[in-house]
C-alpha positions as CSV (number, residue, x, y, z in Angstrom):
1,X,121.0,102.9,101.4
2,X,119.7,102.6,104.4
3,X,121.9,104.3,106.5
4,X,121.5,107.0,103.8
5,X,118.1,107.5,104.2
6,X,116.7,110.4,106.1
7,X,113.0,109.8,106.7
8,X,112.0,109.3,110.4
9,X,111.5,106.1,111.6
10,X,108.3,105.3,114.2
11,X,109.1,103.4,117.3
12,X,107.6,100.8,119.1
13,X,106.2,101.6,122.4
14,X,107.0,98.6,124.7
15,X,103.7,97.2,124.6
16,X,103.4,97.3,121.1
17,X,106.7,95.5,120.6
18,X,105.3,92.5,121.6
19,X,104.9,91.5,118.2
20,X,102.3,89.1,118.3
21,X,101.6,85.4,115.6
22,X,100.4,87.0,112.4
23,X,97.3,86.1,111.9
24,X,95.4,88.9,109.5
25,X,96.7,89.3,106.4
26,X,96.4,91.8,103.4
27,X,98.5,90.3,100.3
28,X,98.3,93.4,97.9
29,X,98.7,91.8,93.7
30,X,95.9,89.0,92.5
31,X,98.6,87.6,90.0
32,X,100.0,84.0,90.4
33,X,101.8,84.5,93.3
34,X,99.4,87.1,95.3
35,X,96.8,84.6,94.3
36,X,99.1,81.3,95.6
37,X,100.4,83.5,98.6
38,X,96.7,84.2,99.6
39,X,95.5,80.4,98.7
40,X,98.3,79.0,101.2
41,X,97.9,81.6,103.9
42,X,93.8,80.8,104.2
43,X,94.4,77.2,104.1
44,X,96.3,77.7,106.8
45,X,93.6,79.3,108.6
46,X,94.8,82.7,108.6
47,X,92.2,86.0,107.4
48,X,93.6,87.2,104.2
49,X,92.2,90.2,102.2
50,X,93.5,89.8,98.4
51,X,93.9,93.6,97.0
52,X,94.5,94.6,93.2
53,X,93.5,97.2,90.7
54,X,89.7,96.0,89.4
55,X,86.9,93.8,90.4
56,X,87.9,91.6,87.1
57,X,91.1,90.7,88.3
58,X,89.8,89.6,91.3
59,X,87.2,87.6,89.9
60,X,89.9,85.6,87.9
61,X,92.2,85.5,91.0
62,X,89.2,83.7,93.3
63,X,88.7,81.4,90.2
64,X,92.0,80.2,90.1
65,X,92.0,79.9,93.5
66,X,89.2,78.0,93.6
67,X,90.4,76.1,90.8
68,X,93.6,75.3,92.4
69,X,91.6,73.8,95.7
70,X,89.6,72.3,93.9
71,X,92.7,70.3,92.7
72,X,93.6,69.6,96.0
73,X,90.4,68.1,97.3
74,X,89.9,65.4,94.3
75,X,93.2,63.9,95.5
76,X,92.5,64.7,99.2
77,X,89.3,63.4,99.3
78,X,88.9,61.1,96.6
79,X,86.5,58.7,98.1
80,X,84.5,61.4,100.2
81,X,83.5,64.6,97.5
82,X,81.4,66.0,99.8
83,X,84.0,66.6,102.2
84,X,86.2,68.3,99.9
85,X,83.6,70.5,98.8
86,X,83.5,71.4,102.8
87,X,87.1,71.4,102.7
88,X,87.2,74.1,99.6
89,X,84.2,76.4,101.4
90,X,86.3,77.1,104.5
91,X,89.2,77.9,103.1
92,X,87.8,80.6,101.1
93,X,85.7,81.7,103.6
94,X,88.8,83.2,104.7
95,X,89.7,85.2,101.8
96,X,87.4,88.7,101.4
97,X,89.1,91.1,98.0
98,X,88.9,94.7,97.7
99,X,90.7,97.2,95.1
100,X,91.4,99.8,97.6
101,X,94.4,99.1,99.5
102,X,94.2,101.6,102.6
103,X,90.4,101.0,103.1
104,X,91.3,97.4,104.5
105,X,94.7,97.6,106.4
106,X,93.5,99.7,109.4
107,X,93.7,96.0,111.5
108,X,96.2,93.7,109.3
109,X,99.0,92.2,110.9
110,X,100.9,92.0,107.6
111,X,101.2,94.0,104.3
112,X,103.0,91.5,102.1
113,X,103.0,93.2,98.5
114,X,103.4,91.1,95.3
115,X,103.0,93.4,92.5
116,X,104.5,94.5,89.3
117,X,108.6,94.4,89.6
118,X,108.6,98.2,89.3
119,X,110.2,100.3,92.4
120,X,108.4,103.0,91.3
121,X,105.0,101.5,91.6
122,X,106.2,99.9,94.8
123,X,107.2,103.0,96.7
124,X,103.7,104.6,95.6
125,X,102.1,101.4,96.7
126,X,103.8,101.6,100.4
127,X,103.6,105.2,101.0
128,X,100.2,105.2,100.6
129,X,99.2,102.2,103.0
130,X,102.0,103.4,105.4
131,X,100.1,106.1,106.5
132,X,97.0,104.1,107.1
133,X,98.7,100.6,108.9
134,X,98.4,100.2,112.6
135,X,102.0,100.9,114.5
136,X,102.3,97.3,114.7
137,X,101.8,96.2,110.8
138,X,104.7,94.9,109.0
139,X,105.5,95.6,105.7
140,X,107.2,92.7,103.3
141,X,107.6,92.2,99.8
142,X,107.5,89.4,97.5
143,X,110.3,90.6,95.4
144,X,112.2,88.2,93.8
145,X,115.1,90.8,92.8
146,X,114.8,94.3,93.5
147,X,116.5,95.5,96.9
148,X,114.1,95.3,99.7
149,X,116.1,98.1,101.8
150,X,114.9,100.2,98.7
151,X,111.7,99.9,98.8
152,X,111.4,100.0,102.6
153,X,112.5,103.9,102.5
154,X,109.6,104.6,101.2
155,X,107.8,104.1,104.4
156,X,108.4,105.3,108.2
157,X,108.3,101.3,109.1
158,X,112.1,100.3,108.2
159,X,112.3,98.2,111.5
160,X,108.7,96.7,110.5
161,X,109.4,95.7,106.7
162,X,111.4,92.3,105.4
163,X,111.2,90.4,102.4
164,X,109.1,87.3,102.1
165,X,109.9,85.9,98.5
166,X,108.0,83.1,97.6
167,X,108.3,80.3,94.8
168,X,106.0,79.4,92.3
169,X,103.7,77.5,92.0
170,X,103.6,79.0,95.7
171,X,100.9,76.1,97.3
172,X,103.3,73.9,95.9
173,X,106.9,75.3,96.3
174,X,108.1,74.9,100.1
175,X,110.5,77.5,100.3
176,X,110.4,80.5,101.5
177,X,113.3,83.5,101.6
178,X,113.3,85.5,104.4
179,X,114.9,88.4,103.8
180,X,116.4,90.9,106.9
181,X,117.7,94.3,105.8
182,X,120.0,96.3,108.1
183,X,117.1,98.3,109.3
184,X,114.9,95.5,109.8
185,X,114.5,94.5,113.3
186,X,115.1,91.1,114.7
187,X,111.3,90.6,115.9
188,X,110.5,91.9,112.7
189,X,112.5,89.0,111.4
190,X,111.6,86.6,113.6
191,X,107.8,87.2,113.3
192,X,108.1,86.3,109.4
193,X,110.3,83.7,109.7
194,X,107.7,81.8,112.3
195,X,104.5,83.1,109.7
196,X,106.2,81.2,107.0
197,X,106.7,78.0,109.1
198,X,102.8,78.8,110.1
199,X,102.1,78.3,106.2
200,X,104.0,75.1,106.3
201,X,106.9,76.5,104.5
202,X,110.5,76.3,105.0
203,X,112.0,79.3,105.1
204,X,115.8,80.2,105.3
205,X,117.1,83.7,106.2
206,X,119.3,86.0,103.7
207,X,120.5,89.6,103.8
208,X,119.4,92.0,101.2
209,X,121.6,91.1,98.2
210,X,121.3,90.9,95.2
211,X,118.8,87.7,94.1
212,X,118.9,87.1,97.9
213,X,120.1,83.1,97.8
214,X,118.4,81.3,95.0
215,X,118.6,83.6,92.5
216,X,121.7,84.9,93.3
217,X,123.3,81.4,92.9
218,X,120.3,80.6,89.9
219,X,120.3,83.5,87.3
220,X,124.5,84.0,86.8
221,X,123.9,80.2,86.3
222,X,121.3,80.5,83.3
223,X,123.6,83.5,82.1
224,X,126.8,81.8,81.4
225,X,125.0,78.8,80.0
226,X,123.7,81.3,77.1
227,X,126.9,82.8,77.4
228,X,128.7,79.0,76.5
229,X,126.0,78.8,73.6
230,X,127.0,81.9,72.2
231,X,130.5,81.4,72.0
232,X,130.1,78.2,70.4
233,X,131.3,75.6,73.5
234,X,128.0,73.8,73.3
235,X,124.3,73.8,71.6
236,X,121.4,74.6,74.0
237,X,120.4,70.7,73.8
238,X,123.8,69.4,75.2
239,X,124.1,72.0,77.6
240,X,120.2,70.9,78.9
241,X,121.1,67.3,78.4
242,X,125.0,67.8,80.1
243,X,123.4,69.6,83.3
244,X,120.7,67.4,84.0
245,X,122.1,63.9,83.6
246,X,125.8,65.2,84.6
247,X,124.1,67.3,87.6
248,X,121.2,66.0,88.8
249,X,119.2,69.0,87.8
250,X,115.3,68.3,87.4
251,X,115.9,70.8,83.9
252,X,118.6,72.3,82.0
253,X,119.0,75.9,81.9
254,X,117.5,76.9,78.8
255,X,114.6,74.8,79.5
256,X,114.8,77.0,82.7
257,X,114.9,80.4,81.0
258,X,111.9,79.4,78.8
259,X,110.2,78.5,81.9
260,X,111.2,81.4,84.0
261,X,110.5,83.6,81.0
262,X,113.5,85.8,79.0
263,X,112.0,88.9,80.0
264,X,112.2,88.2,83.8
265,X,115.5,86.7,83.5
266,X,116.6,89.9,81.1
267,X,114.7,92.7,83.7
268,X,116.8,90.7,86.9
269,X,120.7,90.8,85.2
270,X,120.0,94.3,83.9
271,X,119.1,95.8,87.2
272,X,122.1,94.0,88.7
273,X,124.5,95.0,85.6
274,X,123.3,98.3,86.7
275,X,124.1,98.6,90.0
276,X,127.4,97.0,89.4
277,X,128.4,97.1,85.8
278,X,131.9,95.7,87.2
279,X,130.7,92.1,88.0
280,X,131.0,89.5,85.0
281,X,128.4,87.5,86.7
282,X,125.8,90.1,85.5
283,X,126.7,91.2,82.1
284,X,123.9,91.1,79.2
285,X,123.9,88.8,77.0
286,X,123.1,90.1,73.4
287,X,121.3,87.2,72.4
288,X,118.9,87.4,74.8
289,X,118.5,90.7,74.7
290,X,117.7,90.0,70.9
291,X,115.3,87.3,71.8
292,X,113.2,89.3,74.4
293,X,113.4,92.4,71.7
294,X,111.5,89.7,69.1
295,X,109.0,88.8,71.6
296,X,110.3,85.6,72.0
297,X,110.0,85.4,75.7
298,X,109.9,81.2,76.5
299,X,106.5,79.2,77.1
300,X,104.2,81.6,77.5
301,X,104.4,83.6,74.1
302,X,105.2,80.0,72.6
303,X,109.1,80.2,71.3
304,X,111.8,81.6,73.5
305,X,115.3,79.7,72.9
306,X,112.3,76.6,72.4
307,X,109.6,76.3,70.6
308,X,106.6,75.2,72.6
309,X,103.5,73.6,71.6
């Protein structure tokens, strides 16, 4: 796609190009991992701007923020309170909000989106800011599995946009996907990569495939587990049981979907089935396509192949 593409792509002048450490920040969704993303970013002393829709989804965002810190501080400084209350006040004297996107990019160093998994929303999102970044803002996204050299296209920056896809719970999760599509220049790449070690993450570096590296490897996993339950090799229970005591793994792949949530699990292998129905490692599964139709989507709505208290 992106070789397909036929929108005109901005150069660097050679001053410009001297990319320099990232140290503004505009993270544009106030969900759990805009909110987490900006969290980490400020306690890392960086200036972050937290963009969404209304006022109260910001207000919840800065309270679980807050929350979250505050977390942080009781085991950090459990003999001194007053210091962690010092500790909490300058991290989030670094984060400022705002629901209007282009009013606060004119001097960010980074765009890193982490909205809605809708490409349609996403290219509205870039075009918009696109034309009010500095030359020398990048543009990432925290996709976890829509292609990134799709939603680049959208903008005249293909050189200056990469993925940065996050885990959650993101202050706690150290790993960090860096994603690099054809168009994406190396010090492009190279200026996320050494942000997300400035976060204290550990990133690794993928292509633009599909699921990048964890999911890739993660949800064809989960799928052919369901697919063993529904041909009748195994109940859900043994299948947990057999890959966490016979694997190592921390929790079995149902107790993983539940987790994750059917629907997100669902939306990632039909967007890959779509782009290539010929792969058996993304065909649907009609149970949980059932489940997800019932409104049985895991932990959160309180039954997904579980029930949860």
């Amino acid at each position: 796609m992106a070789f397909a593409t036929r929108l005109h792509v901005r150069t660097l002048s050679s001053s410009s190009a001297r990319q320099a450490a990232i140290k503004h920040i505009t993270v544009i969704g106030g969900g759990l991992m805009g909110s987490g993303i900006a969290q980490v970013a400020a306690s890392t002393g960086h200036s972050v701007v937290l963009v969404d829709q209304t006022e109260e989804i910001l207000k919840k965002s800065i309270k679980g923020i807050e929350d979250s810190l505050k977390r942080v501080a009781k085991k950090k400084f459990a003999d001194k309170p007053q210091d962690g209350t010092a500790y909490i006040q300058k991290i989030m004297e670094n984060i400022s909000t705002s629901t209007d996107a282009a009013a606060v990019v004119h001097s960010t160093d980074l765009v890193l989106e982490a909205i809605v998994e809708n490409m349609e929303l996403k290219h509205e999102l870039f075009r918009r800011v696109d034309k009010f970044a500095p030359e020398h803002t990048i543009f990432a996204s925290n996709t976890s599995s829509l292609p990134i050299t799709e939603i680049a296209n959208s903008t005249t920056r293909q050189d200056r946009f990469g993925g940065l896809h996050f885990f959650n719970p993101v202050p706690l999760m150290k790993l960090v996907e860096v994603i690099q599509t054809p168009m994406t220049s190396q010090k492009t790449f190279d200026t996320l990569y050494d942000f997300s070690k400035a976060l204290g993450k550990h990133p690794v570096s993928c292509k633009d495939t599909p699921g990048f590296l964890v999911n890739r490897l993660l949800v064809p996993y989960m799928m052919e587990a369901v697919r063993l339950y529904e041909r009748g090799d195994g109940s859900k229970e043994d299948i947990d049981v057999a890959m966490k005591l016979g694997a190592g793994y921390p929790m079995g792949p149902f107790e993983l979907l539940d987790y994750v949530g059917l629907d997100t699990s669902k939306f990632i292998i039909d967007g890959w089935h779509k782009a290539d129905p010929d792969n058996p490692l993304f065909s649907p599964s009609p149970l949980l396509n059932k489940l997800v139709e019932e409104g049985k989507l895991g932990k959160k709505t309180g039954e997904g192949f579980y029930k949860h208290k």
